[in-house]
DRENBASE-672339 format. One line per 10 residues: number of its first residue (from 0); their letters; for each residue x, y, z of N, C-alpha, C, O. Coordinates in Angstrom, 3 decimals. Example, Ala and Ser with C-alpha at 12.3 -4.5 7.8 and 13.67 -1.06 7.14 Angstrom:
// DRENBASE-672339
0	as	13.190 -5.690 7.800 12.300 -4.500 7.800 13.200 -3.300 7.800 14.236 -3.319 8.465 ~ 12.850 -2.250 7.080 13.670 -1.060 7.140 12.900 0.030 7.870 13.409 1.138 8.039
//
This chain:
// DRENBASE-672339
0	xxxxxxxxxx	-9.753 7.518 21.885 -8.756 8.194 21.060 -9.455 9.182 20.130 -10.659 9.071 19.901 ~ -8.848 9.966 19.692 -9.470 11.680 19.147 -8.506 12.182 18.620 -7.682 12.681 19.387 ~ -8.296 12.231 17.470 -6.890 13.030 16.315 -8.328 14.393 15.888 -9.542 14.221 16.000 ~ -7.661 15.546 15.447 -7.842 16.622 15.273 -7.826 17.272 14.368 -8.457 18.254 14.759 ~ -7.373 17.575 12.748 -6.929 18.079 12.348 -7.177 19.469 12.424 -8.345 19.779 12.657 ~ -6.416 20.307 12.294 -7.002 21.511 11.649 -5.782 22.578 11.087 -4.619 22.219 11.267 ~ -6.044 23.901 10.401 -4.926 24.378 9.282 -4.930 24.513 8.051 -4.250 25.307 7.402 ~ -6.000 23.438 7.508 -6.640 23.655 6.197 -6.662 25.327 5.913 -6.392 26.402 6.450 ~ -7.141 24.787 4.775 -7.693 26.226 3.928 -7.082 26.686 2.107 -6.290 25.982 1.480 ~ -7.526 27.631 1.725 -7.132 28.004 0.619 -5.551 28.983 0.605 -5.198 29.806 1.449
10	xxxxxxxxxx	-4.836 28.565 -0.604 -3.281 29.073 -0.565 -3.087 28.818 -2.309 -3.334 27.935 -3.130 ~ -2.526 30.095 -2.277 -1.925 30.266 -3.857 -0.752 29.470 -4.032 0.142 29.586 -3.194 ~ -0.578 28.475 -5.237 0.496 28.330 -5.952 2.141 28.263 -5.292 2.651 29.221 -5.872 ~ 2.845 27.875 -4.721 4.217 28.399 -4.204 3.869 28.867 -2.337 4.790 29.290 -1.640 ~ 2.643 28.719 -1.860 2.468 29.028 -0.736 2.866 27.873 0.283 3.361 26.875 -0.241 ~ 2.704 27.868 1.803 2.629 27.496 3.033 1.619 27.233 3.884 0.953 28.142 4.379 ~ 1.439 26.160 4.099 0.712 25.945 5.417 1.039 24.662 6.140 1.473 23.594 5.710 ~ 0.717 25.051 7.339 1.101 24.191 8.347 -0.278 23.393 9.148 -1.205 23.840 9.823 ~ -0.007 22.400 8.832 -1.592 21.159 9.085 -1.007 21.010 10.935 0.066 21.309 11.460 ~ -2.208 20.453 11.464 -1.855 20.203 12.581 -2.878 18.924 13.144 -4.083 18.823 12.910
20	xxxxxxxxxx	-2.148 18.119 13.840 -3.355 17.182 14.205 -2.968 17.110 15.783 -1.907 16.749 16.294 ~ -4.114 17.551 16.364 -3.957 17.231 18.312 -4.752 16.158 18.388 -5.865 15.979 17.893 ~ -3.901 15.259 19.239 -4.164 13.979 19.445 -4.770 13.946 21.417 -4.423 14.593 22.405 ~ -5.678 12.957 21.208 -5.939 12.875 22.875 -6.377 11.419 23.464 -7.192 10.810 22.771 ~ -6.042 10.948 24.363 -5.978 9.656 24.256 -5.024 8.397 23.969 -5.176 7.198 24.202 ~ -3.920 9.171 23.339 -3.323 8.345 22.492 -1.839 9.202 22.676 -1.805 10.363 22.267 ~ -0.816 8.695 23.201 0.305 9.658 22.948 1.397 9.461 21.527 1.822 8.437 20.992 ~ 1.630 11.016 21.196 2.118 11.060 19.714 3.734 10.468 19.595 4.366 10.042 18.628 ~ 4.100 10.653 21.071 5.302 9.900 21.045 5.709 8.310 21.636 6.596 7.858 22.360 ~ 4.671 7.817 20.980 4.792 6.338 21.917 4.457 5.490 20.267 5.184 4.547 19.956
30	xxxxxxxxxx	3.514 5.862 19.483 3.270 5.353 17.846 4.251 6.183 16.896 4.859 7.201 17.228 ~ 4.294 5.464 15.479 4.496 5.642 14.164 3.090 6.914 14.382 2.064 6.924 15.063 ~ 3.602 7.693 13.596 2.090 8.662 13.042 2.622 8.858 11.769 3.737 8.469 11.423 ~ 1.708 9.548 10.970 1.375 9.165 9.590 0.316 10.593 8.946 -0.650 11.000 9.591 ~ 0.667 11.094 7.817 -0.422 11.942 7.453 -0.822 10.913 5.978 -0.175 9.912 5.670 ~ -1.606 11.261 5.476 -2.633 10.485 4.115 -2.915 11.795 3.615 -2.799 12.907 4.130 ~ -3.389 11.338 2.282 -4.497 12.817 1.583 -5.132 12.175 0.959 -4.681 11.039 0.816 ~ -6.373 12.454 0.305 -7.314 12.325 -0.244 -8.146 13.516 -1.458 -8.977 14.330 -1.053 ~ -7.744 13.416 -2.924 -7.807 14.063 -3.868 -9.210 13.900 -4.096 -9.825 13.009 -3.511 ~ -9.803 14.725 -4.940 -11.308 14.481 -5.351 -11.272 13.975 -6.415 -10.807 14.435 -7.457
40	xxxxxxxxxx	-11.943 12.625 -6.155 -12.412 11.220 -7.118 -10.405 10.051 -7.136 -10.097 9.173 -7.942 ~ -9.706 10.492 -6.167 -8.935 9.826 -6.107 -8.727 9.232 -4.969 -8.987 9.890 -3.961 ~ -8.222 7.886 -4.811 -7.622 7.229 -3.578 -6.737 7.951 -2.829 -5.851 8.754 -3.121 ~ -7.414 7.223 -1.164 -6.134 8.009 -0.421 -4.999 7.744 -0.896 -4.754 6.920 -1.778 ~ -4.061 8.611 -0.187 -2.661 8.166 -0.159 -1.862 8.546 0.611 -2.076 9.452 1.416 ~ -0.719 7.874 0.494 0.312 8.217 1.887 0.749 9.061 1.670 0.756 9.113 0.440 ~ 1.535 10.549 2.355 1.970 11.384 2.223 3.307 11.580 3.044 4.352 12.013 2.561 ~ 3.132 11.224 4.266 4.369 11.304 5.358 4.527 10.342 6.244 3.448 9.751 6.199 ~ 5.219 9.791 7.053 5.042 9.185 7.870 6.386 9.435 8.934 7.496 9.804 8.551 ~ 5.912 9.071 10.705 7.288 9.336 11.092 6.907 7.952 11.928 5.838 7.460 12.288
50	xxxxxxxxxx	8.349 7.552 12.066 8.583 5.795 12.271 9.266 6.077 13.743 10.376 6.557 13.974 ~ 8.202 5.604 14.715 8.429 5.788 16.202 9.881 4.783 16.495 10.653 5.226 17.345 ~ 10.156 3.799 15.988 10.819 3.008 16.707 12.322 3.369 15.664 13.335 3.176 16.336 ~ 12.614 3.801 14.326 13.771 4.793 14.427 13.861 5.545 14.042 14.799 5.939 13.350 ~ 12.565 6.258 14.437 13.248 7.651 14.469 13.389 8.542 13.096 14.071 9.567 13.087 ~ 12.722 8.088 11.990 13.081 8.425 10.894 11.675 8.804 10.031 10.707 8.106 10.331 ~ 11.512 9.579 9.248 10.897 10.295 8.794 11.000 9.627 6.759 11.975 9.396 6.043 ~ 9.756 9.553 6.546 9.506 8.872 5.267 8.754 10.057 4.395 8.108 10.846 5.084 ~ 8.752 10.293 2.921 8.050 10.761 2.065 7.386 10.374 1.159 7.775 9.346 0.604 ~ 6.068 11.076 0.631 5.887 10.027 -0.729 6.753 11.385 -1.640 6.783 12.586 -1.369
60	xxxxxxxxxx	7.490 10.520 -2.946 8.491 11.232 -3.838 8.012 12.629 -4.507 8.759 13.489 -4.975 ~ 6.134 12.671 -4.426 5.503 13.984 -5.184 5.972 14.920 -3.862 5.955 16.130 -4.090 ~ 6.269 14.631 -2.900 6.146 16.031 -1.540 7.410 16.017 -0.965 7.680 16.878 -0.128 ~ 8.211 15.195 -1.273 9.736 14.932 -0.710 10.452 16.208 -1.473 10.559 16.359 -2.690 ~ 11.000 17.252 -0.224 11.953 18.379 -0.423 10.696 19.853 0.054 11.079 20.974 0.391 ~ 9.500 19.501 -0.031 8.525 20.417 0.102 7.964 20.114 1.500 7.965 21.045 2.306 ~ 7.413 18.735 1.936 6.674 18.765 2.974 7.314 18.303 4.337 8.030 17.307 4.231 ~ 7.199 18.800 5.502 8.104 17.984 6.739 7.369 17.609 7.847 6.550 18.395 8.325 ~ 7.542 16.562 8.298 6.535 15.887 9.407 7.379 15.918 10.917 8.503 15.470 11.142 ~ 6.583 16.499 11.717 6.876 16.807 12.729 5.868 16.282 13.914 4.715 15.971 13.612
70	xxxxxxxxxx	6.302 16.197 15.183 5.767 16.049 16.355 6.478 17.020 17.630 7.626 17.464 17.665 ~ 5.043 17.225 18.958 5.430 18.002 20.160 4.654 17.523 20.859 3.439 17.479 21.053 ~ 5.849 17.038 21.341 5.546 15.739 22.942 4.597 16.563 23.792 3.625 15.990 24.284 ~ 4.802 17.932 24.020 4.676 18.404 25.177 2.801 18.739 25.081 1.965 18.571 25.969 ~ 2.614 19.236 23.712 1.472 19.259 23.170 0.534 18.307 22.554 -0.671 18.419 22.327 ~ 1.434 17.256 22.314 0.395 16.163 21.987 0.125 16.114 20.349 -0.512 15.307 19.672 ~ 0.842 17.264 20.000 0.327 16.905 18.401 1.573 17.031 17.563 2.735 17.222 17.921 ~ 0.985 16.859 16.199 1.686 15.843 15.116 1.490 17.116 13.931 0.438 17.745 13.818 ~ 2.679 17.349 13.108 2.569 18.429 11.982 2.451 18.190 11.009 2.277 16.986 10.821 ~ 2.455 18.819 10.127 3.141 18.934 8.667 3.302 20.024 7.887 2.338 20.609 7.393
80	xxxxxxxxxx	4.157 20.277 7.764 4.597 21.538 7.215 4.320 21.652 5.652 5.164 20.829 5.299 ~ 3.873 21.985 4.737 4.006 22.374 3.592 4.486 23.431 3.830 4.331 24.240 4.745 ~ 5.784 23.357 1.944 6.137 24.738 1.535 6.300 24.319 0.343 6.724 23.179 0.159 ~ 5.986 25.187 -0.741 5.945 25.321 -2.200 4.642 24.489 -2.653 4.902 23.596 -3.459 ~ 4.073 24.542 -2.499 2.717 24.041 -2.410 1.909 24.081 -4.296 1.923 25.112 -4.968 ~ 1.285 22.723 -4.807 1.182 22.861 -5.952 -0.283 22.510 -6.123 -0.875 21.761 -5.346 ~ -0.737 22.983 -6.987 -2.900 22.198 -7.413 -2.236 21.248 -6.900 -2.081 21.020 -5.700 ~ -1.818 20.659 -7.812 -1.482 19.011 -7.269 -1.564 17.987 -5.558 -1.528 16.838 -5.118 ~ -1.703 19.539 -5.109 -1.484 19.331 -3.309 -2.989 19.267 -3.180 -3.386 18.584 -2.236 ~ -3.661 19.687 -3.735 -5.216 19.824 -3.038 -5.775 18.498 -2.962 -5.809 17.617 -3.821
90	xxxxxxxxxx	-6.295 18.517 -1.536 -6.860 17.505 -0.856 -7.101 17.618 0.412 -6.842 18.631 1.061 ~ -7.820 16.180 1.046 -8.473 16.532 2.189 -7.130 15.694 3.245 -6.937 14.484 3.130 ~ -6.550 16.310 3.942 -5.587 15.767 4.545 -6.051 15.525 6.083 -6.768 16.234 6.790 ~ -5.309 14.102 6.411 -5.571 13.234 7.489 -4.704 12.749 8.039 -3.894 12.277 7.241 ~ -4.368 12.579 9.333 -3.401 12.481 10.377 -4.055 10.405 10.693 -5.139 9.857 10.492 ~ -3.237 10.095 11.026 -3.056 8.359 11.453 -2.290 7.884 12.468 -1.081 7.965 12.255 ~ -2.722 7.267 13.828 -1.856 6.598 14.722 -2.662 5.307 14.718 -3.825 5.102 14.370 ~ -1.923 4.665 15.099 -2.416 3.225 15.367 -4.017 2.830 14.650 -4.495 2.048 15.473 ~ -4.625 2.937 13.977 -5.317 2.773 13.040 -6.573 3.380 13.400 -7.641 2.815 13.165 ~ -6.468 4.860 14.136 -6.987 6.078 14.623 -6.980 6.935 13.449 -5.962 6.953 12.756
100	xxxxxxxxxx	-8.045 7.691 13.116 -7.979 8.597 12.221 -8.890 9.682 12.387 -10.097 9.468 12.506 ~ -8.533 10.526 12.401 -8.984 12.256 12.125 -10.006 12.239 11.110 -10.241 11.374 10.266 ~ -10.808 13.794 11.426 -11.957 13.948 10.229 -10.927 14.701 9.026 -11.547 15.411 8.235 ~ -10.143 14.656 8.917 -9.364 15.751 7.853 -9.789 16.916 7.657 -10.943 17.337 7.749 ~ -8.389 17.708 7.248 -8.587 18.690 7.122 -8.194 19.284 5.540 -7.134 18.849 5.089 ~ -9.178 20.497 4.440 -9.325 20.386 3.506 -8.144 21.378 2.779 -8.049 22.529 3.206 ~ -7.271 20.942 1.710 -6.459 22.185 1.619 -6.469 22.586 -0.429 -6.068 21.875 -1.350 ~ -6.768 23.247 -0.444 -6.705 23.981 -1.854 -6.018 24.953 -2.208 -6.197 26.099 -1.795 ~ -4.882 24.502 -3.266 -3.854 24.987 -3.850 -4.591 25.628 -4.990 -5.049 24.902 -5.871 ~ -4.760 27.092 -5.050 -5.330 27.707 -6.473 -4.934 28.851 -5.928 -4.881 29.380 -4.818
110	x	-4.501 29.224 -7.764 -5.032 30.916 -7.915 -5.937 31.637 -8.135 -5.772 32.857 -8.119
//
């Protein structure tokens, strides 16, 4: 199994980006997948999650209305959309299936 991230990068204040994790080995529509982040000098944490068996899509309350978690069967990988993006967002973000994990990918919210 092999998660992917990539999409990182630097974004001003109120910006967009779209994380991506390609998965191989492991299909994205058969597990729960899950993104985490990781702040500097802070614990991970959960950020998204989408719940294979219904179907339903979870937030943590700091990214709920801003961030959306997505999957493509056809491609194998797993999203996440940021929009309105805050410092507060910066971190090293990481994709999760079945207790599979990605090298993350790094994202910094500054002006």
């Amino acid at each position: 199994v092999q998660l992917v991230e990539f999409g990182g990068g630097l974004v001003q204040p109120g910006g967009s980006l779209r994380l991506s994790c390609a998965a191989s080995g492991i299909g994205v529509n058969h597990y729960t997948i899950g993104w985490f982040r990781q702040a500097p000098g802070k614990e991970r944490e959960g950020v998204s999650c989408l719940d294979i068996e219904y179907d339903k899509t979870y937030y943590a309350e700091s990214v709920k209305g801003r961030f959306a978690i997505s999957r493509d069967n056809a491609n194998n990988t797993v999203y996440l959309e940021m929009n309105s993006l805050k410092p507060e967002d910066t971190a090293v973000y990481y994709c999760t299936i079945m207790g599979n994990w990605g090298q993350g990918t790094p994202v910094t919210v500054s002006s």
